[in-house]
KEZAVEX-845381 format. One record per residue (C-alpha): x, y, z. Coordinates in steps of 0.001 Angstrom, whole numbers, plus 500000, padded with zeros to 6 digits. Example, Ala and Ser with C-alpha at 12.3 -4.5 7.8 and 13.67 -1.06 7.14 Angstrom:
<rs>
512300495500507800/513670498940507140/
</rs>
This chain:
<rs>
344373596842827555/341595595554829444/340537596261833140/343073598560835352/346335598680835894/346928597466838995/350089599930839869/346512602537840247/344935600330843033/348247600214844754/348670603882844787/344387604241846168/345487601707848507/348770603551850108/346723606409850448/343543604932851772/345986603456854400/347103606757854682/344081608631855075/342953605771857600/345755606054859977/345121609856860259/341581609148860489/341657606649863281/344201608902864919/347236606790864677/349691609850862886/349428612403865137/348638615722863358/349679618025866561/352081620421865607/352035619401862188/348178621423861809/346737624061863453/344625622215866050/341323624179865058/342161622132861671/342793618589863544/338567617308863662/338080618502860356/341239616892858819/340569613912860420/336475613518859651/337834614223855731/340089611371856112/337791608469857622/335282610025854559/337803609787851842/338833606213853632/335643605007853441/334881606096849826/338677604507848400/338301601353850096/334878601481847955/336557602249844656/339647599855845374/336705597172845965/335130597758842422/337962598102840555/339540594854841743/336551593348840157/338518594477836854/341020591953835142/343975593640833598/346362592402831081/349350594239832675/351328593115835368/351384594800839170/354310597061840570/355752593800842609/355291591086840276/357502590639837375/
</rs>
């Protein structure tokens, strides 16, 4: 197989669009955290946001031979 399977980059991209919504404040994490916790989980998340949407963006770059978890 050549490249990566693209079911990977699907999964980096849920959770980059995971880690951005906490990031940018849009899934409130009061109650949920301590708040102490709350800057520090949320400067992680725009880091590790940052640094997927990076990866995602090289390893499109990649052809793969298999097919993606919505096309048949």
């Amino acid at each position: 197989m050549n490249g990566i399977d693209p079911k990977w980059v699907m999964w980096l991209g849920v959770a980059v669009t995971v880690e951005q919504a906490i990031g940018h404040g849009t899934i409130s994490l009061t109650n949920a955290i301590p708040a102490t916790w709350i800057p520090i989980v949320t400067t992680w998340s725009n880091l590790l946001a940052f640094c997927g949407t990076a990866v995602m963006t090289a390893l499109s770059a990649y052809s793969s031979s298999a097919k993606g978890p919505l096309i048949k």
